[in-house]
C-alpha positions in Angstrom: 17.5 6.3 -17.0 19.8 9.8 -17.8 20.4 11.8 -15.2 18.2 14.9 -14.8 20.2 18.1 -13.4 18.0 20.7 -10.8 17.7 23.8 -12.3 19.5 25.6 -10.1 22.6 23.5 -10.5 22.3 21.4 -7.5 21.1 17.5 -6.3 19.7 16.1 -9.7 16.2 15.1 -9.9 14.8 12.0 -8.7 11.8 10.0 -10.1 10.6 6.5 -9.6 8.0 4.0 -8.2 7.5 3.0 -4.7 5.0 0.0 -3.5 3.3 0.7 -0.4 3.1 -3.1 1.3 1.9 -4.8 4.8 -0.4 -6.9 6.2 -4.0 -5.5 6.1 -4.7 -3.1 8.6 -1.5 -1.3 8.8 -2.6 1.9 7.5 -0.8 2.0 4.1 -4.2 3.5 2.8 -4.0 6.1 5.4 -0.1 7.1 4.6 -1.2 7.0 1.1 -3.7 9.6 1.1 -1.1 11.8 3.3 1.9 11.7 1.4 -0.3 12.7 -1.3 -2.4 15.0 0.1 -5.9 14.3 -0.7 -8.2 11.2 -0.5 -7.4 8.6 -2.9 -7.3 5.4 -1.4 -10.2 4.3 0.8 -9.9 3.7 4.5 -11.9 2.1 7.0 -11.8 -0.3 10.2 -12.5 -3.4 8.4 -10.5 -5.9 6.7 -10.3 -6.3 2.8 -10.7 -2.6 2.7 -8.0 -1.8 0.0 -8.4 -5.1 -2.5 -6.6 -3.4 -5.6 -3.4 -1.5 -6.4 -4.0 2.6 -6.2 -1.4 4.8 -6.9 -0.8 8.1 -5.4 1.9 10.4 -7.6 3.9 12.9 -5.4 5.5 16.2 -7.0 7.9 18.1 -4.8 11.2 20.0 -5.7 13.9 17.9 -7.1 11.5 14.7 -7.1 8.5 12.7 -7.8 7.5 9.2 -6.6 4.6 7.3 -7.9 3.2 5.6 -4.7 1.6 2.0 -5.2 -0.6 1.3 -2.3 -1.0 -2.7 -2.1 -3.9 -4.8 -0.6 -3.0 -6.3 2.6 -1.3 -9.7 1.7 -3.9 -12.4 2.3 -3.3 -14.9 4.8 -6.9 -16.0 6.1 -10.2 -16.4 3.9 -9.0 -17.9 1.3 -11.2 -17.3 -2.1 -10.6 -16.1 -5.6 -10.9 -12.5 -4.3 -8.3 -13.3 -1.9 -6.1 -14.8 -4.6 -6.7 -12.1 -6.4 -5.4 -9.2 -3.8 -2.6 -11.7 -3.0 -1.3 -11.2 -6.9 -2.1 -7.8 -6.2 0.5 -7.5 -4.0 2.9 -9.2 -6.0 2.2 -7.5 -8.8 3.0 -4.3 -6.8 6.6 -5.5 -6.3 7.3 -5.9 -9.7 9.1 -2.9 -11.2 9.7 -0.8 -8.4 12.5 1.4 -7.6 11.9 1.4 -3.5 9.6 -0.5 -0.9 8.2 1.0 2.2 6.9 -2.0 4.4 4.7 -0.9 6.9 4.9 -2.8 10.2 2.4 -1.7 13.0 4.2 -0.5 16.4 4.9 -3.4 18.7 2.3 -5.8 16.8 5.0 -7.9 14.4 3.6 -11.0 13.7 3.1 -14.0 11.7 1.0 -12.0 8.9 4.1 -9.7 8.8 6.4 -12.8 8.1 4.3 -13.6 5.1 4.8 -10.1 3.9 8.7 -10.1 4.7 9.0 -13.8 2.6 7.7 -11.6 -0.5 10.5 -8.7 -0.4 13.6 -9.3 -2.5 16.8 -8.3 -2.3 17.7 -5.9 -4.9 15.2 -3.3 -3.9 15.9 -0.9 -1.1 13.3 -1.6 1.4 12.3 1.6 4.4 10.8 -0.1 6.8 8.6 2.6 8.4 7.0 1.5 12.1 3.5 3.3 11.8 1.0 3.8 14.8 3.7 5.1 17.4 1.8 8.1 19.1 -0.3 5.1 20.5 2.5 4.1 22.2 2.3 5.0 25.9 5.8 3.3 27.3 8.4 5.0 25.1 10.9 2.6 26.2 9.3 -0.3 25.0 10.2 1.2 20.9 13.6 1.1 20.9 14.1 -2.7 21.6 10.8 -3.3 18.8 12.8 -1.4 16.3 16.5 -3.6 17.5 14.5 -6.7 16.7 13.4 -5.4 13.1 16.6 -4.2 12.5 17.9 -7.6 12.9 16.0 -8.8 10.2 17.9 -7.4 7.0 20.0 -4.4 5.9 17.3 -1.6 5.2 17.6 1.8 3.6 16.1 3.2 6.3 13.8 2.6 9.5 11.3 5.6 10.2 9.1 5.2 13.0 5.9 7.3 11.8 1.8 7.8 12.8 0.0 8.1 9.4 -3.1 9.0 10.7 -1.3 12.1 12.9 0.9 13.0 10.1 4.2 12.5 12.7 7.7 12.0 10.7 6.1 11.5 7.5 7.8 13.6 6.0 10.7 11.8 7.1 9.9 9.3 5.7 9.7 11.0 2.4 13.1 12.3 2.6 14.6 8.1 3.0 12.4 7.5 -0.1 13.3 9.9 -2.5 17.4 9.6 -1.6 17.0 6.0 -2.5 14.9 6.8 -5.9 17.3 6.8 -9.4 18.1 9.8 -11.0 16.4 10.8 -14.0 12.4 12.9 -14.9 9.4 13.6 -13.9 7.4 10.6 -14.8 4.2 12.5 -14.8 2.8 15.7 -14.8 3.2 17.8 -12.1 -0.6 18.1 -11.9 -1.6 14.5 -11.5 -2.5 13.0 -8.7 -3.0 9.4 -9.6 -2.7 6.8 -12.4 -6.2 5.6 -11.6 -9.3 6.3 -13.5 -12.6 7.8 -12.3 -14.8 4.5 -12.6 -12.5 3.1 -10.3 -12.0 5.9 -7.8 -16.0 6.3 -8.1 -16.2 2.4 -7.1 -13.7 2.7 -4.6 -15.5 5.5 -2.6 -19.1 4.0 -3.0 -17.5 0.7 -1.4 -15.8 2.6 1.0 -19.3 4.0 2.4 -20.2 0.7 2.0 -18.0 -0.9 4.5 -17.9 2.3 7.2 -21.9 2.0 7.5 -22.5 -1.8 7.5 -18.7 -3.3 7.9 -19.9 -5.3 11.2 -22.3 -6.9 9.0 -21.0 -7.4 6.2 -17.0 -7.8 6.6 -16.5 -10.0 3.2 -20.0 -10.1 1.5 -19.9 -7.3 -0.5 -18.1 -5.8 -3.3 -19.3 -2.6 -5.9 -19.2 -2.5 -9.7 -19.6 0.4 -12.0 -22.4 -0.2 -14.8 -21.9 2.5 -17.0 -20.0 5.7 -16.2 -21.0 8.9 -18.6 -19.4 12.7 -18.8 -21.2 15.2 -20.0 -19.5 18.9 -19.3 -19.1 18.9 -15.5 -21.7 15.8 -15.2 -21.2 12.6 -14.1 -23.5 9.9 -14.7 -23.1 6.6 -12.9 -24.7 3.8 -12.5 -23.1 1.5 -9.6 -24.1 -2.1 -8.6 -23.4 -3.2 -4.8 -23.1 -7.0 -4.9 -23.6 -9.1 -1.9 -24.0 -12.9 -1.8 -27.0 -13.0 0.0 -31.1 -12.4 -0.3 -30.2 -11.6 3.9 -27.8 -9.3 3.4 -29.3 -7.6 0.2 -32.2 -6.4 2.6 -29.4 -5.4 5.1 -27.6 -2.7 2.6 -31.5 -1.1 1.3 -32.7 -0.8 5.0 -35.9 -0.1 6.0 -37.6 1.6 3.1 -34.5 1.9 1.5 -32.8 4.7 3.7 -30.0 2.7 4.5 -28.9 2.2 0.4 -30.0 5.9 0.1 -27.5 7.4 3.1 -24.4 5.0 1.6 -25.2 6.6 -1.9 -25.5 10.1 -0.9 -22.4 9.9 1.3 -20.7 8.3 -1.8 -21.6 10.9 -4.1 -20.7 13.5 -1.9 -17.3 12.5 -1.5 -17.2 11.6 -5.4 -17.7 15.5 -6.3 -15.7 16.7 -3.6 -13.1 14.5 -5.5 -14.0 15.0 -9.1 -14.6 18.5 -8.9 -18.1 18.8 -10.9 -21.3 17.3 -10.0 -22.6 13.8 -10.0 -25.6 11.9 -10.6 -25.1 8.3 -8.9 -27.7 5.6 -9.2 -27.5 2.6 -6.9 -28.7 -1.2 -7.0 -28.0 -3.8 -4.7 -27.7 -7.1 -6.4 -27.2 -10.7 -5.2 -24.7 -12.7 -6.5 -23.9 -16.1 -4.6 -20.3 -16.8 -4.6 -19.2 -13.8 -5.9 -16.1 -13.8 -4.1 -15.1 -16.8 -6.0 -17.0 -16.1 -9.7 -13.8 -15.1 -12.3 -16.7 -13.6 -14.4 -17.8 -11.4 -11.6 -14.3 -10.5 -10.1 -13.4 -9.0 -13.8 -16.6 -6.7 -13.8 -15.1 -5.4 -10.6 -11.6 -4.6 -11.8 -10.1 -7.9 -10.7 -7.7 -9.0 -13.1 
């Protein structure tokens, strides 16, 4: 890729792609959606939350980096979903120009190993340390961060908090001085390389999970039907699939308030999102085995 000179004669411009990877849980949704400054991957307490590759485009000065937030790697419940998210991640590390691994303040474990086995050695890896303003005994970071150290030569090491905003923007600054010279890859409008069926199926799931994740930590996944733009109108129709009669009654509620509260918080956040309004129609659908039906994985995105 040619060099790109700054306008003004100085640092030449920096462009490239940078996966987002750790095990689930470790906030890579939540750096995501503030490096980029909006809400574009979903975010919750529950495992599984992020199941497919989202990417998040920053545009600053001198630099833009397409951000590829991963699933969490898969070690537990294994199924053809999990499969799935596992080639996700792979698939995540393929043409990049940078990682950030994400490794949770003082809670490096076996899950973490399995996503250190999966980084090579001709990418620059930043390993950023997220969650540290929950750290009460300063002392005890220094000698976490010796031991990670230890593990390989990387670009940089950033302790950050993602959900408090704290050194992100450090963080920034060790990406983009390992990124290649060269263009914008994108505009300097966009925000993300995903489409709006997806982002629309991403949100309703999100709701989904936040309002029923105790009960439902693994049985349910969201499709889009059919997805329609008229002007400023946007007409979907969503399915929620579960895997069982039990839980189907579960997501509707009593006389269907529950389904009607995930759908209107969904829609909400689509058309704060989409800018322009939305019509959203919801059914709840049983599927058994979804989780580990190729037919019904593809009709959710899964490749």
């Amino acid at each position: 890729m040619s060099s790109q000179p700054a306008a003004d004669g100085g640092a030449p411009h920096r462009a490239g792609r940078v996966a987002l990877v750790g095990r689930p849980n470790v906030g890579k949704s939540t750096l995501l959606n503030r490096l980029v400054g909006c809400k574009l991957s979903i975010t919750s307490s529950r495992p599984q939350t992020t199941r497919q590759r989202v990417t998040g485009i920053v545009t600053r000065p001198g630099a833009q980096i397409a951000f590829v937030d991963t699933p969490g790697f898969q070690t537990e419940h294994r199924s053809a979903l999990n499969s799935a998210m596992n080639r996700g991640v792979a698939a995540g590390l393929q043409d990049v120009d940078a990682v950030v691994w994400l490794v949770e303040v003082l809670r490096y474990g076996e899950r973490d190993d399995a996503v250190a086995g999966l980084l090579g050695r001709d990418c620059p890896v930043i390993l950023a340390i997220n969650k540290t303003d929950r750290v009460k005994d300063r002392k005890l970071l220094l000698p976490f961060i010796a031991r990670l150290a230890a593990m390989r030569a990387f670009a940089a090491i950033v302790p950050i908090s993602a959900a408090k905003g704290w050194q992100v923007t450090d963080l920034l600054e060790a990406v983009v001085a390992v990124l290649p010279e060269g263009p914008p890859l994108y505009g300097e409008d966009e925000l993300t390389t995903d489409s709006e069926r997806f982002l629309a199926a991403e949100l309703l799931r999100e709701k989904l999970f936040r309002s029923l994740g105790e009960e439902l930590p693994y049985a349910s996944s969201v499709g889009i039907d059919r997805f329609r733009q008229e002007g400023n109108l946007r007409s979907i129709h969503a399915s929620i699939v579960v895997d069982k009669e039990s839980q189907k009654a579960i997501v509707i509620g009593k006389a269907g308030k529950q389904l009607k509260a995930i759908a209107s918080q969904a829609r909400r956040e689509m058309e704060r999102l989409f800018g322009g309004k939305v019509f959203l129609e919801v059914w709840v659908k049983v599927r058994r085995g979804w989780a580990d039906d190729a037919a019904a994985l593809k009709h959710m995105g899964f490749d």
